[in-house]
C-alpha positions, 0 to 999 in steps of 0.5 A: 300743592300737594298734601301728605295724608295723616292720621293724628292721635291727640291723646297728649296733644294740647290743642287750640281753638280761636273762634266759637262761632259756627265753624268754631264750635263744629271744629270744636266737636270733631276735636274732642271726639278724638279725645285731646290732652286739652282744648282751649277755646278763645272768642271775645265774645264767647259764652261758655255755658252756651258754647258747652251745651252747643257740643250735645253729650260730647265729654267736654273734660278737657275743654276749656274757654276764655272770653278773649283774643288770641296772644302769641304766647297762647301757643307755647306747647300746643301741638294742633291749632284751628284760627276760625275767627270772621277776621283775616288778620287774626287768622293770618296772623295766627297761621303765619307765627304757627309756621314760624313756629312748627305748629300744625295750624289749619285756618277755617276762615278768611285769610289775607292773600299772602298767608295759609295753614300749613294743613287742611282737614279731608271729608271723611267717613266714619263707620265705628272704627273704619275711617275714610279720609278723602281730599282733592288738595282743596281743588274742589270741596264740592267734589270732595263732599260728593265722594263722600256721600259715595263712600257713606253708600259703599261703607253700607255693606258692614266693613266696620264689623269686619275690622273688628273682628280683624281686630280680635284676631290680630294680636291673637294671631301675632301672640302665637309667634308665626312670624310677620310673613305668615301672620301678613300671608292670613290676613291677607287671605281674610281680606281678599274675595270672594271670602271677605263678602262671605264674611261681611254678610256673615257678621251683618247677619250676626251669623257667628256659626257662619262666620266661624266655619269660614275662619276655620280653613284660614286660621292655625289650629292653635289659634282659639277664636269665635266671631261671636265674641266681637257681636256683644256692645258692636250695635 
């Protein structure tokens, strides 16, 4: 099978968590990171107050529990679902009525032979705004987990600080009316060697006179930019 990549912004997304065990609460954790519309989380035998402080400093707004079992009706305008309970009948179940339905399902448990999700979740690398997402089409999780530690080893050389400063410049750049193409033609130049080394070791030295000697053959005269406005709250 193959997967189509995507990234999902679930600011207005109601999302749906059955399951609160171990599995269930790790997807409950990366779900409110990404900061939903709602999470509501259905387990028969849940403790809430246990379940809450299992999820550390996380903002837990849009949380909500019930000590239950899943209905059909529970997914009447959700968008994103995760069966993670210890049955294969619940969770099938649940990925079989999510298909017929059109609702995102990924089932993070055992399932019965004839039924799946129609989504898997990738091993992925963070580093602030930078995210990697990396997946072998469920062909090997183990081989998947090792890229990842490579990833985590290359990200070592401070790509996020150079996203963010690409991220200041951006709609600078695109509010002086240049036009896509020479906008595209800059930050390209940015992006390309030998210059983004020079400025990743600029950045990770904190060195804005550096970084900013750089920029300045790269960016119009117009354009009012120092890298030392990115340094403060970065760490």
């Amino acid at each position: 099978m193959r997967y189509y990549p995507l990234f999902l912004d679930l600011a207005e997304a109601r999302c749906l968590l059955v399951g609160a065990g171990r599995v269930g609460r790790r997807k409950a954790a990366t779900l409110l990171e990404c900061r939903p519309s709602s999470l509501l989380v259905l387990d028969p035998g849940i403790d809430e107050a246990a379940f809450r402080d299992s999820l550390g400093a996380l903002d837990c707004a849009p949380l909500s529990c019930e000590a239950r079992g899943f209905r059909a009706e529970d997914l009447e305008g959700v968008s994103l679902v995760f069966a993670a309970t210890p049955s294969a009948e619940v969770n099938s179940a649940i990925a079989r009525l999510c298909r017929a339905q059109g609702v995102l399902c990924n089932v993070a448990g055992p399932l019965e032979e004839d039924a799946h999700g129609n989504f898997i979740v990738p091993a992925h690398v963070e580093d602030g705004p930078l995210v990697l997402a990396l997946s072998t089409s469920g062909g090997s999780p183990a081989l998947a987990r090792a890229l990842k530690e490579d990833l985590e080893s290359w990200l070592g050389a401070g790509y996020s600080r150079l996203v963010r400063l690409l991220e200041a410049l951006r709609p600078r750049l695109i509010a002086l009316g240049l036009g896509s193409d020479a906008d595209a033609e800059i930050f390209r130049a940015l992006c390309a060697r030998p210059l983004r080394d020079e400025l990743m070791n600029a950045l990770a030295e904190r060195d804005a006179a550096r970084a900013d000697a750089l920029l300045l053959p790269i960016l119009p005269a117009a354009l009012s930019f120092s890298a030392e406005e990115i340094f403060h709250g970065m760490d």
